[in-house]
C-alpha positions in Angstrom: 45.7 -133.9 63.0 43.3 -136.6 63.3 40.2 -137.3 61.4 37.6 -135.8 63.8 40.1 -132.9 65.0 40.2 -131.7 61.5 36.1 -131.6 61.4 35.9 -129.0 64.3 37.7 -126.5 62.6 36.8 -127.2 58.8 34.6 -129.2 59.1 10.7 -130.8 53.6 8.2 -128.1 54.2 7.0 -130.8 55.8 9.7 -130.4 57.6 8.9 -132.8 60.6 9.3 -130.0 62.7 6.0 -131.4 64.7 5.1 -127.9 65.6 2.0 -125.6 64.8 2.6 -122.3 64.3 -0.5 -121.0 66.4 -0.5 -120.6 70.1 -0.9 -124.2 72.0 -1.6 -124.7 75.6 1.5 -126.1 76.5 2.5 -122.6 75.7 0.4 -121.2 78.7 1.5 -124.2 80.8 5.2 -122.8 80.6 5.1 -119.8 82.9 8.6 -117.9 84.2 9.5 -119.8 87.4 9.1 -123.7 85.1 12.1 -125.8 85.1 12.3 -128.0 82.3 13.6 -131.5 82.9 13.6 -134.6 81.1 10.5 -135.2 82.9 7.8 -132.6 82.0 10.2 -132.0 78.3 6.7 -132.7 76.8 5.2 -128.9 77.6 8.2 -127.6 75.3 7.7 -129.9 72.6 5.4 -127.1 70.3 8.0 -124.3 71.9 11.3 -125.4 70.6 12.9 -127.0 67.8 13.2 -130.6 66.8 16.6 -130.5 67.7 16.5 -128.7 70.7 13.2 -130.9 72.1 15.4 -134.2 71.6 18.2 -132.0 74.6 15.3 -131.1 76.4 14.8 -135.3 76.6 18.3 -135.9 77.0 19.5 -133.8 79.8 19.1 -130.8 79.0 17.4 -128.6 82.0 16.4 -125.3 80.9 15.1 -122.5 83.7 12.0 -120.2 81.9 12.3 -116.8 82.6 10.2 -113.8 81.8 11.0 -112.2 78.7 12.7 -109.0 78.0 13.5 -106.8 75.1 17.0 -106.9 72.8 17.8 -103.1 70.9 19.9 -102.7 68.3 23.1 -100.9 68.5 22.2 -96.7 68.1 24.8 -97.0 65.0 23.1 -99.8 63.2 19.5 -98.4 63.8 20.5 -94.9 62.8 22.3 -96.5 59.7 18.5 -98.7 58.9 16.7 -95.6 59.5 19.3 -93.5 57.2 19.6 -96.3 54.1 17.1 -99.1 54.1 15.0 -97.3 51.5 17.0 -98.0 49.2 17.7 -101.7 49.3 15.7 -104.1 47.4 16.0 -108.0 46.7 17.4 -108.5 42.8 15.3 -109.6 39.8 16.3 -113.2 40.4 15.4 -112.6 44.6 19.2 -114.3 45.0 20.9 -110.9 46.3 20.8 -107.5 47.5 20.4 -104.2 45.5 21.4 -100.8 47.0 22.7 -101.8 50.5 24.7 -99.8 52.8 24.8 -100.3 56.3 22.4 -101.4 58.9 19.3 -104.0 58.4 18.6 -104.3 55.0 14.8 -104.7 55.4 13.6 -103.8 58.6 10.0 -104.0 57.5 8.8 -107.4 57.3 5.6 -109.0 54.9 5.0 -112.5 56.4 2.5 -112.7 53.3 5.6 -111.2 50.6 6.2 -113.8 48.4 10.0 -113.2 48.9 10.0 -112.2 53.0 12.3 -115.8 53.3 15.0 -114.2 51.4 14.4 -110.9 53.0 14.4 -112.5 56.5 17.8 -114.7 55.7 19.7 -111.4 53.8 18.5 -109.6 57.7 20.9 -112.1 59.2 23.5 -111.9 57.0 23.2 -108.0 57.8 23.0 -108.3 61.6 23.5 -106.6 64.7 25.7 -108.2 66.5 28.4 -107.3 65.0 28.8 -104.7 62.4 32.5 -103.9 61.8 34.9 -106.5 63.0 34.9 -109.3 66.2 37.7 -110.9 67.7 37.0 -113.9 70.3 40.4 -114.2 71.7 40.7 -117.6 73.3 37.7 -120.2 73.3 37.7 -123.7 73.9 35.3 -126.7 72.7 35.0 -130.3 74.0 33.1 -132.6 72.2 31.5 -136.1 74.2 28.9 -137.8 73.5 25.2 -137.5 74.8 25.1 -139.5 78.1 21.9 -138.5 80.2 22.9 -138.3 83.8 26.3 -139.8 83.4 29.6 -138.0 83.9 30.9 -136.0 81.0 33.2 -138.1 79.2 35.3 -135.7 76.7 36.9 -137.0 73.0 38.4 -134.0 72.2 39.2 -131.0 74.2 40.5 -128.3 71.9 41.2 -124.7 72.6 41.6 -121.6 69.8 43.9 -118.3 69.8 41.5 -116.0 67.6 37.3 -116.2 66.1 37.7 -113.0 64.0 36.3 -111.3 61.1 36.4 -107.9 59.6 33.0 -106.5 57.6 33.9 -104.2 54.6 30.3 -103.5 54.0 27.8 -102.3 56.4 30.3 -100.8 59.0 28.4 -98.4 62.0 31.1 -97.9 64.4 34.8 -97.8 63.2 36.4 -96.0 60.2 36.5 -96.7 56.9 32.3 -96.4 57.3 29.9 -97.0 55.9 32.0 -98.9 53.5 35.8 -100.0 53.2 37.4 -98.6 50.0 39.1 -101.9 49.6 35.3 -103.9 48.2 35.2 -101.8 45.3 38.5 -103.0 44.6 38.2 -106.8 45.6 34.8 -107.1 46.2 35.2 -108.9 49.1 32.1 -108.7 51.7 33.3 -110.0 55.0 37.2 -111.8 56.0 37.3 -114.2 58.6 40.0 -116.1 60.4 40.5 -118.8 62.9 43.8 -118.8 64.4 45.9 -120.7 65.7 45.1 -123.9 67.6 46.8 -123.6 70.6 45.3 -127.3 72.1 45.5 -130.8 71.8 49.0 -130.7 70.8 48.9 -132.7 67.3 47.2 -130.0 66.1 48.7 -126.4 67.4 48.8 -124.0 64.9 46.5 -125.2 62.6 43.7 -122.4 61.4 41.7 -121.4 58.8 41.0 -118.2 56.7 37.9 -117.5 54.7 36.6 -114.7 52.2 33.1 -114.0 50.9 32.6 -112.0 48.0 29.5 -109.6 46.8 29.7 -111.3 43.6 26.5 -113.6 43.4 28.6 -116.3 41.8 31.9 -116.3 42.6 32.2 -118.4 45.6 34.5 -118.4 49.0 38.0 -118.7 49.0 39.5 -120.0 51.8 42.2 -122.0 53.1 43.8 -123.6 55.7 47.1 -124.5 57.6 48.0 -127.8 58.8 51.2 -128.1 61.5 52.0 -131.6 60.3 52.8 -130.7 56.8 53.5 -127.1 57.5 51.9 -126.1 54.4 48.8 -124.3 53.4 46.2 -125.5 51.4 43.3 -124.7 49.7 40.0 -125.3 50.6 37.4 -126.6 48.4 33.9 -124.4 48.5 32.3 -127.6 48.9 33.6 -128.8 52.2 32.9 -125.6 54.2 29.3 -127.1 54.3 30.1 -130.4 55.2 30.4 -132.2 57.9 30.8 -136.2 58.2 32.0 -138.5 60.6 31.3 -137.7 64.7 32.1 -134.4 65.0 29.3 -131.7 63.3 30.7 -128.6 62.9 31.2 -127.4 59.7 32.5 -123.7 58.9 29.0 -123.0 57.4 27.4 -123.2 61.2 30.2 -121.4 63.1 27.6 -118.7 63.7 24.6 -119.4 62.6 23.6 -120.2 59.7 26.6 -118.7 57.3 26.8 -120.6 53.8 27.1 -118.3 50.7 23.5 -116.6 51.0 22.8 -117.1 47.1 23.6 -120.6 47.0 20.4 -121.3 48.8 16.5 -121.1 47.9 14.5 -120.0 51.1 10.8 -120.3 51.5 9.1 -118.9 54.8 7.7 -121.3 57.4 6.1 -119.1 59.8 5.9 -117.1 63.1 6.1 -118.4 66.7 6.6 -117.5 70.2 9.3 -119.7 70.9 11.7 -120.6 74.0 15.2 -119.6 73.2 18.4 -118.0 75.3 18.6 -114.3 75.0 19.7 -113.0 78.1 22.2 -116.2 79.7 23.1 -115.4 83.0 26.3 -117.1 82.8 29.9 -116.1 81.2 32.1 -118.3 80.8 28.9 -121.1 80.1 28.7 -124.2 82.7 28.8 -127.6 81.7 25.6 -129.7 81.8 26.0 -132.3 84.5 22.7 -133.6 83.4 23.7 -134.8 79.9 27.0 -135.4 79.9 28.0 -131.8 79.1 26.6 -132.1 75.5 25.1 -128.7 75.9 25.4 -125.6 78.2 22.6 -125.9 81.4 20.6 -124.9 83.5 20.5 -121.7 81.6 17.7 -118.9 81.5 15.4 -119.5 78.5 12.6 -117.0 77.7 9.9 -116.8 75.2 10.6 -114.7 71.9 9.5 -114.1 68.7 10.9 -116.1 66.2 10.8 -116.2 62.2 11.0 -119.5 60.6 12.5 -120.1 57.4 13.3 -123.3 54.8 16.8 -123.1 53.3 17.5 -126.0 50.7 20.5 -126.1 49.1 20.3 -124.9 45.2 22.4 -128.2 43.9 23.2 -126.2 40.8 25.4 -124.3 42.9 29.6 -125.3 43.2 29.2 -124.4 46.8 25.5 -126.2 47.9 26.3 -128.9 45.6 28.5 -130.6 48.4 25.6 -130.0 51.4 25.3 -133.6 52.9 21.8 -132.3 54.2 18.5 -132.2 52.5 18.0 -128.6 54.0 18.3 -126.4 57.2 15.8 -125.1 59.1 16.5 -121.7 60.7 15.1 -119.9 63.7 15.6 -116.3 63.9 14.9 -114.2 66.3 12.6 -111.4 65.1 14.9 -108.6 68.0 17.9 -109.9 67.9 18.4 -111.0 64.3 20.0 -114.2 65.1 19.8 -118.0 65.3 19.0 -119.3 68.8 18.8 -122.6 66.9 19.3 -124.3 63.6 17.8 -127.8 62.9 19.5 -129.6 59.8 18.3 -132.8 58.2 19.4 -135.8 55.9 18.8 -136.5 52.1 15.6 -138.9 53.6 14.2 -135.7 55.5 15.3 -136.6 58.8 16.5 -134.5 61.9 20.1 -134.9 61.8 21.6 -132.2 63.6 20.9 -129.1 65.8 23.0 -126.0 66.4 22.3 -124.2 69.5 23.6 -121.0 70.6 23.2 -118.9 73.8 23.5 -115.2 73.6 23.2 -112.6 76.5 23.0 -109.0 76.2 24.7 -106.6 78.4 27.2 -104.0 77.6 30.1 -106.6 78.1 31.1 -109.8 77.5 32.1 -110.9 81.4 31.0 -109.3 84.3 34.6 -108.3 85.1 35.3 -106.6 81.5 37.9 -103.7 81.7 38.3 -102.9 77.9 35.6 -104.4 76.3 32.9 -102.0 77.5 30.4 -100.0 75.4 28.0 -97.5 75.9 24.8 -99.7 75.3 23.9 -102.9 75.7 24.8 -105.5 72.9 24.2 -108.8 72.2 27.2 -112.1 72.8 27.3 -115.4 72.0 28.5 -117.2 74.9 27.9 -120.8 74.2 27.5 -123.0 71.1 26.9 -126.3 70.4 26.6 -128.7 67.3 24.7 -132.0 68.4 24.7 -135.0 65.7 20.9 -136.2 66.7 21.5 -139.5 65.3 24.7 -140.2 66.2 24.4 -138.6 69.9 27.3 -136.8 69.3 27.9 -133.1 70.9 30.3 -130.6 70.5 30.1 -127.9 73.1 32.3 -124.6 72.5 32.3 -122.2 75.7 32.5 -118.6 74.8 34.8 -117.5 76.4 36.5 -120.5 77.2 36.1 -122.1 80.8 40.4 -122.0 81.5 41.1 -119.1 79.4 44.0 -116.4 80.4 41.6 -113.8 78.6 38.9 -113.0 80.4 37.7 -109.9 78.0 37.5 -112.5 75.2 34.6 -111.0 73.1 36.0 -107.5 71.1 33.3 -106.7 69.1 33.1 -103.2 66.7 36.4 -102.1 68.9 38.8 -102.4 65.8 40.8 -105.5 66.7 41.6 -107.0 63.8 42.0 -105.3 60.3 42.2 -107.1 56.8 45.7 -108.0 57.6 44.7 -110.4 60.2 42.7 -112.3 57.9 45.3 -113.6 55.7 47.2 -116.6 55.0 50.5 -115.0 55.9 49.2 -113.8 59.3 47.7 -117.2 59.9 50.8 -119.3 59.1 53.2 -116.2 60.9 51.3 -116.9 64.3 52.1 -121.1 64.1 54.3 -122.2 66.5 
């Protein structure tokens, strides 16, 4: 597997983020009906990002849209109603006391000195997806940022299985509210990425990765590799890095994912902010208009966002290795997840942006047979990691553009158990 291959899959305050928190006219200058282009990007500069304002200059075109409303799941908000009481940050404000099921603190302080933490454990906790997820077939394509030229691709790669299985905070499928295997392993959450099905040097390869309630033990994971046909085990440290052109690292497959108490976190603010809550298309389209770095025109609506520092605590086995300085997250005060996540280097520049477009419907694809629910849920159905200094994009459709599954999201349906999420599963399914 080559160098860059191998990167896809395994991978202050001051902030420069050029924004003020308060309401600016630009804001009242982007109305639903605006089309952002390279040209007028300027309005959007106080509205977005860093990261996503330097797309919104290079190609990106982004369609406003009036806003509208993301609920939770019934199960998650009966489980918040029924246990959040009871949770509480610990003495140290590093982990969670008394957790369940459902959002840990659904009532937020903006002037609590800990509401960072208590904003960033809320993501950890989320919606989405309570009980288990399996993305079944998904392909990225990474190229590099080319303005109005053709989309040139480096690497076209193309995944079996995004899964993970929650044995904590479960709403919808038995064992709930808790699997009886964490009080025996302590394991929070398993998740696996299995196998590689494309460029051909590379089919089979995958990774597996567990996360523990222990505030100091860190991940265990590991990974398969066709070449040698052996598994290996994956340093904590390298699951939040990523070097060389490609920019995802395991720690940004969805979101912002490192161990949670490896990080100190110090609110920002509060902003109505542009971001992609309700895409309108499934699988994503390429962007003709920047070399299909990122997924466009797409619907993009105002929303309220929380806005929170993470640094990396370098005490930490698993922060110490973080080639950034630290991570500014974006979360989205309905949905409880990252539109976008800026990242930037050890001199406090913008290095990379994460974007992701969700929709919320009550399936995937318009065209769903089995993966139907009774309410409306949110989807990720586009990602992409950009490298801001390099100009370097990879773009992961969700599901993938040539896929043979056109269900692809199974979220909370029971698709995978803890036996999917092992290394004998992973290296069973290599070719």
């Amino acid at each position: 597997m080559s160098h860059s291959r191998f990167k896809i899959l395994f991978g202050v305050a001051a902030l420069a983020i050029g924004v003020a928190l308060a309401p600016t006219a630009r804001a009242a200058a982007v109305k639903p009906g605006t089309t952002i282009t390279p040209d007028n990007a300027e309005q959007i500069r106080d509205l977005v990002s860093p990261g996503v304002f330097y797309l919104a200059q290079h190609g990106m075109h982004m369609n406003v849209t009036p806003s509208e409303r993301l609920d939770w799941p019934p199960p998650y908000k009966d489980a918040t109603e029924k246990y959040s009481s009871q949770v509480r940050l610990s003495q140290d404000h590093r982990s969670v006391v008394g957790y369940v099921a459902g959002q840990p603190f659904p009532l937020i302080d903006v002037n609590d000195p800990t509401v960072g933490a208590k904003i960033v454990w809320n993501n950890v906790f989320r919606p989405i997806s309570s009980d288990d997820y399996d993305l079944r077939f998904f392909d990225c394509e990474s190229e590099y940022v080319r303005p109005g030229k053709d989309q040139t691709v480096v690497d076209d790669i193309q995944v079996g299985h995004y899964a993970g299985y929650n044995l904590v905070g479960r709403t919808e499928v038995e064992p709930q509210p808790t699997d009886p295997d964490f009080r025996a392993t302590n394991r929070l959450w398993l998740f696996a990425l299995y196998p590689v099905l494309a460029p051909q040097d590379a089919r089979g390869a995958g990774v597996i990765r567990w996360r523990y309630g222990d505030p100091d033990r860190g991940d265990d994971s590991w990974a398969w590799t066709p070449g040698s046909r052996r598994v290996r085990r994956v340093d904590e440290a390298i699951l939040s890095t990523a070097t060389g052109a490609q920019t995802y690292d395991p720690d940004h497959y969805s979101g912002f994912n490192p161990k949670t108490e490896e990080y100190d976190y110090k609110f920002i603010g509060e902003k109505e902010m542009l971001a992609c809550a309700h895409a309108k298309n499934s699988p994503e389209v390429t962007c003709s208009t920047d070399g299909g770095a990122t997924a466009c025109p797409e619907n993009w609506e105002m929303r309220h966002l929380y806005i929170v520092d993470a640094t990396p605590r370098r005490d930490r086995k698993g922060a110490k290795g973080a080639l950034d300085k630290n991570t500014v997250l974006y979360l989205d005060s309905e949905g409880w997840f990252e539109p976008y996540v800026d990242t930037y280097d050890r001199k406090g520049q913008l290095w990379r942006t994460h974007v992701y477009w969700l929709t919320y419907r009550d399936r995937p694809v318009p065209d769903a047979r089995i993966a139907v629910y009774p309410f409306k849920r949110e989807f990720i159905v586009g990602a992409a990691s950009i490298d801001t200094q390099g100009g370097f994009s990879t773009m992961c459709y969700l599901p993938g553009q040539r896929t043979p599954e056109r269900e692809c999201w199974y979220i909370n349906m029971g698709a995978v158990g803890k036996d999917f999420c092992t290394v004998q599963a992973m290296t069973q399914s290599a070719p």
